[in-house]
Each structure stands twice: as structure tokens, then as C-alpha cells.
N, C-alpha and C positions, 0 to 999 in steps of 0.2 A: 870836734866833739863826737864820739862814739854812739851809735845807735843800735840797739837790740835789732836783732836777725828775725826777723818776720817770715809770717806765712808767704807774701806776695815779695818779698827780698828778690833779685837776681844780680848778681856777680858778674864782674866783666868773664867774658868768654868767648870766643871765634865759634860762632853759632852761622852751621852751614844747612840749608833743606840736602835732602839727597835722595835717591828715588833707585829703589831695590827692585830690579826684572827676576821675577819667578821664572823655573824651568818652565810652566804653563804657562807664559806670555802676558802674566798681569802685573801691573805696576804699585810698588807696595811706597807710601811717603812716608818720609822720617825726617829727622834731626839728628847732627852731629853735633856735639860742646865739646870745645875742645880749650884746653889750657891756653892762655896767652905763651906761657914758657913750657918747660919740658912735661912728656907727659908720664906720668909716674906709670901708666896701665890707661887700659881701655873697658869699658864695661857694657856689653849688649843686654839690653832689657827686655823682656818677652811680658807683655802688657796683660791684667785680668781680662774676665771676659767680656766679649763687649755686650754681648746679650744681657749684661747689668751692669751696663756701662763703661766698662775697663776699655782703653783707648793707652795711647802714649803720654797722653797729658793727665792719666791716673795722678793725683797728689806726690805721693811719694816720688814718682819717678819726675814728676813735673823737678819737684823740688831739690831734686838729685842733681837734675840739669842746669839749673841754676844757682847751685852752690858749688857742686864736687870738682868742678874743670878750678876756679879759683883756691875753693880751700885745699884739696889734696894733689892736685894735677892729674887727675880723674877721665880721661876724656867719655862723656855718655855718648851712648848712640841708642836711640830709642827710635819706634817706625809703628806702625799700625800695621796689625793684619789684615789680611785679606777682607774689604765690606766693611772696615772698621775706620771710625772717622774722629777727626778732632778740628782742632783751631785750625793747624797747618794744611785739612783737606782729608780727601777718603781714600783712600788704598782701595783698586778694582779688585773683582769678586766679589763674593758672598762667604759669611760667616758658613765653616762649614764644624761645628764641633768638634775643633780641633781633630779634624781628619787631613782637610787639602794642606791645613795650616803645615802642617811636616815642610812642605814647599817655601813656605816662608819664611821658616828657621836655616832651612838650608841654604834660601837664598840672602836671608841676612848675614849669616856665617862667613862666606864665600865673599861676599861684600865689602865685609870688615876686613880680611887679608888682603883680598886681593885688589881691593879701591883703594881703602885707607891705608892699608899698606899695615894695618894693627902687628905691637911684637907681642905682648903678654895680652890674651882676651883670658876675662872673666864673662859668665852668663849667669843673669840673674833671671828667675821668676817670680811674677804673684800672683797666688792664686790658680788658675785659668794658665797663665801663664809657668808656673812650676811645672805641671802636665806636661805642656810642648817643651819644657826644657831636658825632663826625665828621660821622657819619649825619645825627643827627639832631635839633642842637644849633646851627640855622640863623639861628635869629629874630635879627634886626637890630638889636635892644635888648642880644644879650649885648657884653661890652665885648672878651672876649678867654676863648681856649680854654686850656687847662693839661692836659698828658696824660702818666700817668704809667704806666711802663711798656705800652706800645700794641701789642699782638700785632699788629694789620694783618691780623687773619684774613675777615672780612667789611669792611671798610670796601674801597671798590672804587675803579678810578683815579677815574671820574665825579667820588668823593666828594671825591677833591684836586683835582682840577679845581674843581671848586668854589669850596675855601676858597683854591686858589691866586687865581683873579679876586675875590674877596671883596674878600680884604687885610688881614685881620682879622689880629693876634698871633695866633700861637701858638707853645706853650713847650714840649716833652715831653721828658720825663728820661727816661734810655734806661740799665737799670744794664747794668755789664761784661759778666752772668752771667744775664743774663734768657733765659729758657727759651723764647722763643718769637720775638724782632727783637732782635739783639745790636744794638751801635753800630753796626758797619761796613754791615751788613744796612741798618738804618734810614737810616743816610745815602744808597744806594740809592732805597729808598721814599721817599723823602720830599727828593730831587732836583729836583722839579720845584716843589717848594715854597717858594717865596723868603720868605714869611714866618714861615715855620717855623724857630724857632731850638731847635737841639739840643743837649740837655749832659748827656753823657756820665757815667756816676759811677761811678768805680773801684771796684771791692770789690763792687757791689752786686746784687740779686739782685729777682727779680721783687717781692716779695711783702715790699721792704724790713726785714727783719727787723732788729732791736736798734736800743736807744736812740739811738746816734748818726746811722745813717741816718733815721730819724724827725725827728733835729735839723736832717740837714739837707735834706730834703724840706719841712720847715715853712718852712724858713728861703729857700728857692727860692719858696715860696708868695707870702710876705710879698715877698719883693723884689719879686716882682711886685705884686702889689694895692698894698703900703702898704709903700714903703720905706723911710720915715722910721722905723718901728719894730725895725728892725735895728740889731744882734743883738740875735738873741730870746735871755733870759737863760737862763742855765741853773740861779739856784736862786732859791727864793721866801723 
């Protein structure tokens, strides 16, 4: 007998710790899910901030990891930054306002190819996390950006400049009620961006709260990476 997909739900998956050395010699801890069968894509996630709490076990990303390796063949790879801590333990350093943090994008990047051996990486941000992805989520190897709710408080024109001559995708969901770039605001910022595709989501609120924004933030994932796996089901 089938049961609805819950908040606390988790999916079979090959769930590995795995432990990211920064060019500065500090030890950053994550998680890897990885599909039991083939893996459709790889998806590295850069966590809000932690100064309000943003860690690796953020909701959204918690629950990325324990559906996306099952339902899409997804593999997540989430870590904490530097000073930033969860269930699985703390990543050395200190929180530096995404300054040192540069070091920990590039040392997760580097990680993902060269440990895991990733073939198609996506990078996603929230929040906190959008920032270190704009910044500093350059390498030529990622396939495409995913931003979800993006304050725009440090990322600088330079930085759209940039990924405007790139040409790389990118996707950022922008809720109705976000606390810090509504829609009309980001349409604004992110003007000069032709690659940037934006989509708007009524109702919703920074920090995505309740099950069906979860559904369908998953569900904008997947379309991206792996859309043949649409609709993600709603009971197991």
C-alpha cells in the first residue's frame, strides 16, 4: 500500500561522509547520495548562511538528498563551509562573509571531478549560497548555475558581467515574498542577463517553507538536470 511523501521521507541511496581539504589546510564535512543505479547528473549545493542558520542539512537541500538519488538518479553532494556545522559535524575555520569561503567552492569543485570522478556537474545556490556560486562558481567544467532565492547583496555588476559573456544557463527562482530581491526588483538586476531565465513563484517565501514548495523547487531541479524523470511522484 502506497504512502504520501513526507517531510521526514528518505529514499534508498548510497549515502557516503566525505571530507573536502581546502588549499588553506582546513577540513570542510559533507555528504554524498548517490543513486543505487545509474547516475543521471551530479548536483553540488552551496548552503545559506550560517550566521541564520544555513548549514548543509538547510530543508530544501536535506530533502534533495533524500529523494533526488532515488527519484531522478540525482547524485547530491552537499558539505558545510568553513565554521559551519550540522548533524554530520563542523567544517574547520570560521565563518568568514563569504570571503575565505571562495576556498571552499573551489575546494568542493575540484573534489567532485577529481574524487568522485563527476561527468555532468550542476551548482546550485540559496541564498547566502547564490553569492559563493555567482562569485565564485567559475570553472568551465560546471554545466549550468541554479539560484535559489539570491539576495544580490555581495555579488557585484563585474560578477554578471561575467556570466553575462560566459553564456552559461542559468535558472533562479525568485519567491513572491522573498525578504531581500522580490520578482520585479530581480528582473531589474539581472537585466543585463540574457542567459538568465527567471521564474517567479507565487505564494512563496525565502526560505521555502511547507511540503508543496519543496515539491516544487525539486521539481524545477529536475527539469533542469534530468527531465525525463518528471513528475517526481508524490507517494512511495
Amino acid at each position: 500500500m502506497s504512502e504520501l511523501i513526507r517531510p521526514s521521507t528518505i529514499l534508498p541511496a548510497l549515502r557516503t561522509p566525505i571530507t573536502i581539504k581546502t588549499s588553506d589546510g582546513l577540513d570542510l564535512i559533507g555528504e554524498v547520495a548517490s543513486p543505487e543505479g545509474e547516475i543521471s547528473s551530479s548536483l553540488l549545493m552551496l548552503h545559506p548562511n550560517p550566521s541564520g542558520g544555513g548549514m548543509m542539512d538547510s530543508h530544501i537541500y536535506k530533502k534533495a538528498a533524500n529523494r533526488l538519488p532515488a527519484m531522478a538518479g540525482i547524485q547530491i553532494i552537499r558539505f558545510n563551509t568553513r565554521g559551519t556545522s550540522s548533524e554530520a559535524g563542523k567544517s574547520e575555520g570560521e565563518f568568514d562573509q563569504g570571503k575565505s569561503e571562495k576556498l571552499d567552492v573551489l575546494a568542493a569543485i575540484n573534489y567532485c571531478f577529481d574524487q568522485l570522478k563527476v561527468k555532468d556537474l550542476y551548482l546550485i545556490g540559496w541564498s547566502f549560497g547564490t553569492e559563493l556560486a555567482l562569485q565564485y562558481g567559475r570553472d568551465t567544467r560546471l554545466k549550468q548555475l541554479i539560484l535559489l532565492s539570491p539576495p544580490m547583496l555581495s555579488t557585484t555588476d563585474e560578477d554578471l558581467k561575467f556570466w553575462a559573456k560566459d553564456g552559461r544557463p542559468i535558472t533562479a527562482l525568485i519567491p513572491e515574498y522573498d525578504d531581500y530581491l522580490k520578482p520585479e526588483q530581480a528582473k531589474i538586476r539581472f537585466s543585463n542577463l540574457p542567459n538568465l531565465k527567471q521564474i517567479n513563484i507565487d505564494g512563496a517565501k525565502h526560505l521555502w517553507v511547507g511540503e508543496p514548495m519543496v515539491y516544487l523547487v525539486l521539481s524545477e531541479i529536475v527539469k533542469i538536470i534530468a527531465p525525463s524523470r518528471l513528475p517526481l511522484p508524490t507517494e512511495i
